[in-house]
C-alpha positions as CSV (number, residue, x, y, z in Angstrom):
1,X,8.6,13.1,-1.0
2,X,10.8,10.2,-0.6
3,X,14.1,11.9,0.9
4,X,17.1,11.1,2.8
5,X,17.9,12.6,6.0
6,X,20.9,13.8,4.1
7,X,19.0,15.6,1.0
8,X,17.3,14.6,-1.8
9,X,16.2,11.1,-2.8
10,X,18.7,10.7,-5.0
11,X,21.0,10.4,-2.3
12,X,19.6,7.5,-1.5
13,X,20.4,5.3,-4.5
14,X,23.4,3.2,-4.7
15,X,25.9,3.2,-7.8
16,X,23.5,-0.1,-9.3
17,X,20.5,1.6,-8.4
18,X,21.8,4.8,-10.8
19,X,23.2,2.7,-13.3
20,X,20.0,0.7,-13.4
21,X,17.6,3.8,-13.8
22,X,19.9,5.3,-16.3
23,X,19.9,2.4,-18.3
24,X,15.9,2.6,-17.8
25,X,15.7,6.2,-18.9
26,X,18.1,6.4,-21.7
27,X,15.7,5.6,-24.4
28,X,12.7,8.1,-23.4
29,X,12.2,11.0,-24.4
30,X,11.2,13.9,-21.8
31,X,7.3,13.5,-21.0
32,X,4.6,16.1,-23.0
33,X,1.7,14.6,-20.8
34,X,-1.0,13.5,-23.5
35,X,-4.0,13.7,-21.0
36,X,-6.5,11.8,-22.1
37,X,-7.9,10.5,-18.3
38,X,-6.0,12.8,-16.1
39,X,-5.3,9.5,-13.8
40,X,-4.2,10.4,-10.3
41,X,-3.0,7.0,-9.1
42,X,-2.6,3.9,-9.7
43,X,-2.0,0.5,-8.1
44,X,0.4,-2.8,-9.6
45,X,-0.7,-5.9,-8.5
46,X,3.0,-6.8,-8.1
47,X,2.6,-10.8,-7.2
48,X,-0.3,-13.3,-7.0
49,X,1.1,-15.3,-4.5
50,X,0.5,-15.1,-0.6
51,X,2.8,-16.7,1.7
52,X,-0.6,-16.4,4.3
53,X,-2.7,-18.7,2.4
54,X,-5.8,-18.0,4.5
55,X,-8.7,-20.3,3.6
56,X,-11.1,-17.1,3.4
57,X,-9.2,-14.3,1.2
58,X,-10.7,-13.4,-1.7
59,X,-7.1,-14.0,-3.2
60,X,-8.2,-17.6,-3.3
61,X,-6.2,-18.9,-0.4
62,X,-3.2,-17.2,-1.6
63,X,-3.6,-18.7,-5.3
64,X,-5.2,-15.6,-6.9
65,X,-6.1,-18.0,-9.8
66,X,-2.8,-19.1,-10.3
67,X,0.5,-17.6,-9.7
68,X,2.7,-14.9,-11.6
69,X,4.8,-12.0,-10.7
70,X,4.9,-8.2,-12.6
71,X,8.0,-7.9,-13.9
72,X,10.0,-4.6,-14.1
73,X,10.0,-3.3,-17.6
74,X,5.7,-3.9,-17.6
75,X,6.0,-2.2,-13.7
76,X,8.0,0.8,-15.6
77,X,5.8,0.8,-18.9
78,X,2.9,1.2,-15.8
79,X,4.8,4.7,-14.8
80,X,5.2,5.6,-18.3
81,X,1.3,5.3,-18.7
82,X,1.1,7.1,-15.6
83,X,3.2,10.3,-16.3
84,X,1.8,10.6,-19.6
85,X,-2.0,10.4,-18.9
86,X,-1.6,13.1,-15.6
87,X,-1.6,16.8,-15.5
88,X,-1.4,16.5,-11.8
89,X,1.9,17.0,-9.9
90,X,1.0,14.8,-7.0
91,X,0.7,11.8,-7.9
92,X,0.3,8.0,-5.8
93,X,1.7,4.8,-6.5
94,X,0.4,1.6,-4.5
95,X,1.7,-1.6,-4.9
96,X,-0.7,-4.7,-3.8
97,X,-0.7,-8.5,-4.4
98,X,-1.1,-11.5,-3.1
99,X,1.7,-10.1,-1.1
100,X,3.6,-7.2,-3.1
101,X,6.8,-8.1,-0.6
102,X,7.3,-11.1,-2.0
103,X,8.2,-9.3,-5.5
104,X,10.2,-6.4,-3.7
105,X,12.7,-6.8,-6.3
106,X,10.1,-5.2,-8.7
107,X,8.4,-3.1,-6.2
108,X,12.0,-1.2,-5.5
109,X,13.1,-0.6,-8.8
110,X,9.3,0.8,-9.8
111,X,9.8,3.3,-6.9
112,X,13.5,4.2,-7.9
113,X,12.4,4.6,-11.9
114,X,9.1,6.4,-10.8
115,X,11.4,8.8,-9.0
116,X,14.4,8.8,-12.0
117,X,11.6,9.7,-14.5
118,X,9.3,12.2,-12.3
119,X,9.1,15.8,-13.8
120,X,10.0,19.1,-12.3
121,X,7.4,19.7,-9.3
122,X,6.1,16.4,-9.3
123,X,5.9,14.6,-5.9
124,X,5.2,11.1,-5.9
125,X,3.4,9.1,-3.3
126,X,4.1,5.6,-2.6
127,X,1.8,2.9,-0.5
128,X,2.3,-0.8,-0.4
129,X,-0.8,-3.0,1.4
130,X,1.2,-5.6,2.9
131,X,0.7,-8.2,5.6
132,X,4.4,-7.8,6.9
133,X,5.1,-11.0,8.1
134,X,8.4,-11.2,5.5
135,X,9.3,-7.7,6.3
136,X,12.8,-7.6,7.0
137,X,15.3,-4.9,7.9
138,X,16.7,-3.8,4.0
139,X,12.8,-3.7,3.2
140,X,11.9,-1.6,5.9
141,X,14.3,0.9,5.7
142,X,13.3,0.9,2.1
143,X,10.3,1.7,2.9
144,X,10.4,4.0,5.8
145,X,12.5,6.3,3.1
């Protein structure tokens, strides 16, 4: 579970971070899981783009047939699905791309709505497949968390 030396995870957020997630969550109703697949995980392709641009990816040299970014209400709409298609109480988030860091805007606030919505018992598991060649310190402490 994503906590802070200090206690819980929602330690971690800052006052835009809470302000953010309650703005999120204010419309929603609590989650009655209608389990139709019983998905476990899922993965957001958060970006096309590559800043790598290798000649042999199958991402098309870092085009991925043209470029595009997730944006944050389809990324949250993508953990709305999530909670209500699960019985499970572990549950695994992975975020991939192109290069998912170069949409870390997205990728943060997914992981700090994921955690305002979860439900009682429910432990979330996060995993990003990066190359880490933009990773810089803010993202990595992020992402040690």
């Amino acid at each position: 579970m994503w906590r802070s030396a200090e206690g819980s995870a929602v330690d971690m957020l800052l006052p835009e971070d809470i302000r953010w997630c309650m703005e999120r969550s204010k419309d929603h109703e609590p989650y009655t899981p209608v389990v139709k697949y019983d998905i476990r995980s899922m993965t957001l392709h958060l970006c096309h783009t590559c800043n790598l641009m290798c000649r042999y990816c199958y991402g098309k040299a870092g085009a991925y047939n043209g470029e595009g970014e997730m944006t944050e209400t389809v990324a949250c709409k993508a953990v709305d699905f999530l909670l209500q298609s699960t019985s499970n109480r572990s549950l695994r988030l992975s975020f991939f791309g192109g290069e998912p860091l170069l949409n870390f805007k997205v990728l943060r606030k997914t992981v700090l709505y994921a955690i305002a919505r979860r439900l009682p018992a429910l432990q979330w598991r996060f995993h990003v497949t990066t190359n880490g060649t933009i990773m810089s310190p803010e993202i990595a402490s992020f992402l040690e968390r």
